[in-house]
N, C-alpha and C positions, 0 to 999 in steps of 0.2 A: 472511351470505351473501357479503359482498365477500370478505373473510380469504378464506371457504373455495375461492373462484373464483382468490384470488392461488393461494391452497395448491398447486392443481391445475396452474394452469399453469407455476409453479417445477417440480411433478413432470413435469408432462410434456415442457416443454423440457428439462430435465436441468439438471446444473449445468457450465460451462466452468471449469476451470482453468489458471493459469497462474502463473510463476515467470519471476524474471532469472538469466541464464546466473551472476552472480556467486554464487547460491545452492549452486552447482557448485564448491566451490573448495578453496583448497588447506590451510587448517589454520593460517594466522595470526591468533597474535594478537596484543594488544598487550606480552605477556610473550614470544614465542619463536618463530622463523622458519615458514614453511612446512615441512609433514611429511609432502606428499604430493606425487607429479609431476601436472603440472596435467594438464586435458583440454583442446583446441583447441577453438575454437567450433563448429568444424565434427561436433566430436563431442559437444559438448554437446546442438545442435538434434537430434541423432538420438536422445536421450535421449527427446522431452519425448513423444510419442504413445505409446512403450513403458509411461512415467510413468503415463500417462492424464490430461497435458496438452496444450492447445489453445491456448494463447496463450503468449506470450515478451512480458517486462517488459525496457524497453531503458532504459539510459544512453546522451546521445548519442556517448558514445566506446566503447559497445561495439559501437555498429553501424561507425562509423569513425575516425579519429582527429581529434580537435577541431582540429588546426591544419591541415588539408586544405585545402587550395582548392577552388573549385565545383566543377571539372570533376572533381578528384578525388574529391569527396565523394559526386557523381552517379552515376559510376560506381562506388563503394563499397557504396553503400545498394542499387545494382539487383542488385549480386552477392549480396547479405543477403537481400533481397526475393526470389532466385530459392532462395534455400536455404529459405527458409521454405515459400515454395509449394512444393519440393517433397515436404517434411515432410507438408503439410496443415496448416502453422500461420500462426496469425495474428500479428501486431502489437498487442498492446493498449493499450502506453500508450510514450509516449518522454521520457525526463527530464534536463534540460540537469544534468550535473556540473558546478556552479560550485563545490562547497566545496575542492577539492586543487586551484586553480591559484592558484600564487604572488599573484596580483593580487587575490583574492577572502579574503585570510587574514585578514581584520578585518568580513570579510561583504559581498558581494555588491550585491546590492538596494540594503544598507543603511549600507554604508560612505561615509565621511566622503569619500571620494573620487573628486570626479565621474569620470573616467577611469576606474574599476574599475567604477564601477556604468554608464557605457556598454557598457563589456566582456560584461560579463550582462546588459543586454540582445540586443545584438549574438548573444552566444552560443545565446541561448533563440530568436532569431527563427531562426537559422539550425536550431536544435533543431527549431521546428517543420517549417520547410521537410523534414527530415529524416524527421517524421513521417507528413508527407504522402504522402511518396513511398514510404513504408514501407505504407501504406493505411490510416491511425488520425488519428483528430481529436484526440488525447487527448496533452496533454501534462500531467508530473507536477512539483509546485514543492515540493522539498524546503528549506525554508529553512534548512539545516543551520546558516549560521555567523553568520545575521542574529540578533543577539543583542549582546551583550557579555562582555566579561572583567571590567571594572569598571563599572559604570553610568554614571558621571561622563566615560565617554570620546564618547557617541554623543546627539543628542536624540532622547529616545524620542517625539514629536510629530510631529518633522521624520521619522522612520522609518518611523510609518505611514503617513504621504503618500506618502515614496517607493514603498512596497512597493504601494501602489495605483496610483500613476501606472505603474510598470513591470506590473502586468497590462493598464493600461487600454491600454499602448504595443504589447502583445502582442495582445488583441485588437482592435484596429484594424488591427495587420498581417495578420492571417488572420480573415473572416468565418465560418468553421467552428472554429475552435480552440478546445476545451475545455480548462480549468483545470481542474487539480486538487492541492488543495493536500492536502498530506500533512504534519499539525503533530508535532511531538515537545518536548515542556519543557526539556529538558538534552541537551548533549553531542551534538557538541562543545565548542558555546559553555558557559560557565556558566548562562548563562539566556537562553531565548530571546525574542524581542519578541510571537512567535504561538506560543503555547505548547500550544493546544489546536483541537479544531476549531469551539467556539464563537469563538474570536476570529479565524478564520478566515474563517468564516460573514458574521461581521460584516466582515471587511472584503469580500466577496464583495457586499454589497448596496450600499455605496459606490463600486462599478466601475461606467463605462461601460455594461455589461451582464452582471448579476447573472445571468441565466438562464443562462449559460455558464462561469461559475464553481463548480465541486462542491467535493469530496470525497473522498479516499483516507484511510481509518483503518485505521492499525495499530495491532494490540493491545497490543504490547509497550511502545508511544508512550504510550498510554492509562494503563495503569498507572505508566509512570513519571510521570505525572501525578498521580498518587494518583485515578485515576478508572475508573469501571469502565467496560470496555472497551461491553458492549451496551445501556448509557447512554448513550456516545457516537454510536454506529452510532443507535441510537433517535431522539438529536436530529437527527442530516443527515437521515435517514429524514425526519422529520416537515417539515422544510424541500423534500423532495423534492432532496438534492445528497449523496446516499451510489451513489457515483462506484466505487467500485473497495473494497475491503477488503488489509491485508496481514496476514494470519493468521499468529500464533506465537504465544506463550508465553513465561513472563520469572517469574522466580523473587526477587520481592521487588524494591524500592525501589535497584537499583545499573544497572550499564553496560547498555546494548543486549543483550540475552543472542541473541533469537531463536530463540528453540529450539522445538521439534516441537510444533504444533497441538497443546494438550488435555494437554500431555507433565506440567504441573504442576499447574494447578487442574483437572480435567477437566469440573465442574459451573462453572465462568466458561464454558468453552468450549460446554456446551453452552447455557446463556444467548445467545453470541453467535449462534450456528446458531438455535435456536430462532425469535429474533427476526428476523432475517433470512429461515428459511424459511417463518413466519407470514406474514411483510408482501410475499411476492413478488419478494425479492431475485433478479437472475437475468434476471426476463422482458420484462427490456427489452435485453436482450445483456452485463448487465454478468458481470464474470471473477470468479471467486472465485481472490485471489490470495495467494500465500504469501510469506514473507518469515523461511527459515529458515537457519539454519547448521548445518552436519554436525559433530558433535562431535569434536574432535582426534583423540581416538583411534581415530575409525573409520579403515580401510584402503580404501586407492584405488578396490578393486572394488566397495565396497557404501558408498562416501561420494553417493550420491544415495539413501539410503535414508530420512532425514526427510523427504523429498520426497512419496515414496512410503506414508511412515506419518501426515505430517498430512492428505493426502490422504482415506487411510481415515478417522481416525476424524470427519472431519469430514462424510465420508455416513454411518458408521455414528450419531452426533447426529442426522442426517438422519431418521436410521428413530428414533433416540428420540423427538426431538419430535414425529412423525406419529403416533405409537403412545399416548402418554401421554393420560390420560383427563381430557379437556377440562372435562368436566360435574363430576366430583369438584375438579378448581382451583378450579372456579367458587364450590365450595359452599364449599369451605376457605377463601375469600376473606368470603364474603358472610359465614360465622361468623366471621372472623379470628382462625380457626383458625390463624394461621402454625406453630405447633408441627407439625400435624400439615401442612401443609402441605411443610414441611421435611423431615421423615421422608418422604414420599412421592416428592418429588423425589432425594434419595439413596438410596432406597430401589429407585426406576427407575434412574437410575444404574449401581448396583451390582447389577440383573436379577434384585431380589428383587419388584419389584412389574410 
């Protein structure tokens, strides 16, 4: 009876989506220039309710530029702020850029160097203030380059203190400010220190206040972890700190790929949806967010098209998992039947069952 009351109220709020303007982009990558003329932000934000999105994922230098001074940065964010409302869009989440500034190239958080790791903090609180004024509690903690190149260069001891004291430093500066950490295993660094979102989790209950600290899972992070993605989603779930999702797709054990929701395993994807539209994801205001790149060779005019396609197939999963027959899993379960189990699930899938 509880499932079935989340079930309904995920149906009947709908689902919100959302995407960062850099999903819009130009076709670099680390083999060969940009191949397409960019779009302004100002044409981006006109993008995203055509999309059939309702939130915008920020960097704090894509609202203004990080070396800004107050005054300028006030009057930066309220000029973002008025383009948004007048879209009808919201602010979901805002995320300090420490990994590309010269000072942060050995890591952030968790560099040997106190001066760089004032810097990020400094940075992030000003992130949040930026938040605020954007209308979002919600800030995003990518620990991109907290990690090492060699191990013998950092104490991996001394780095989980640090990366707790700098949340605890954040929330004490703002009584509203949500964490959210977003892990990834590799890359840039060689290896990261928080590789996944259980060790995330875990340092989340060793903070000042654990209630405020969630979750952001991206799929493509998951599997480069050798883990499956709505196992992951499953554990924050069950902690109650599954915060945000960034939806893609990744093609085997290499780089960041990002690519279009469902585009390669399509039964992983629906696994994650499923689990998700099961447990009520959604009806507490959370965003269903994406996190893709437009394939090089698309052309200018239809390079926000993966946007538009992981969108689909991630309601049409919507209507798979609502449709598929509850009472026959059960029964495949209770015999462990998994063969037949198996066929049944690809067999809806593929809209033979």
């Amino acid at each position: 009876m509880v499932r079935k009351q989340r079930q309904d109220a995920a149906a009947k709020g709908q689902y919100r989506f959302s995407f960062g303007p850099w999903n819009i982009h130009e076709g670099a990558d680390p083999f060969g220039p940009v191949v397409r003329q960019p779009f302004s932000f100002a044409q981006k934000v006109k993008m995203y309710r055509p999309l059939g999105f309702k939130g915008v994922q920020f960097h704090d230098d894509d609202v203004v530029p990080a070396d800004w001074a107050a005054s300028e940065t006030e009057k930066g964010v309220k000029k973002v702020k008025r383009m948004l409302d007048g879209e009808g869009l919201v602010a979901e989440f805002v995320a300090p850029r420490l990994w590309e500034d010269p000072r942060t190239i050995d890591g952030a958080v968790t560099s040997n160097s106190a001066a760089d790791r004032r810097y990020a903090l400094e940075r992030t609180k000003r992130n949040i203030d930026i938040a605020n004024m954007l209308g979002t509690h919600k800030i995003v903690l990518w620990p991109a380059r907290e990690g090492t190149y060699i191990r013998e260069s950092k104490d991996p001891i001394a780095s989980v203190g640090r990366m707790v004291e700098y949340m605890n430093a954040l929330l004490e500066y703002d009584p509203n400010v949500l964490i959210l950490g977003e892990m990834k295993p590799n890359e840039p660094m060689d290896q990261a220190y928080f590789p996944t979102v259980g060790h995330f989790i875990g340092l989340a209950y060793k903070t000042c206040d654990p209630d405020r600290v969630g979750a952001l899972i991206e799929t493509a992070h998951c599997i480069l972890a050798g883990l499956d993605p709505s196992d992951e989603m499953g554990y924050a779930l069950y902690h109650g700190k599954l915060w945000s999702v960034h939806l893609n797709d990744q093609n085997g054990l290499k780089f960041d790929e990002d690519k279009t929701f469902g585009a390669v395993n399509l039964r992983r994807a629906f696994n994650q949806v499923d689990l998700l539209d099961r447990n009520g994801y959604g009806k507490n205001g959370e965003f269903v967010g994406l996190d893709v790149k437009a394939m090089r060779t698309q052309k200018r005019s239809v390079s926000m098209q993966h946007l538009a396609n992981s969108r689909e197939i991630f309601l049409k999963l919507v209507e798979v998992s609502r449709r598929v027959d509850r009472n026959l899993i059960a029964q495949f379960t209770r015999e462990r039947n998994y063969e037949g189990l198996e066929l049944y699930i690809v067999k809806t899938l593929m809209g033979l069952s």
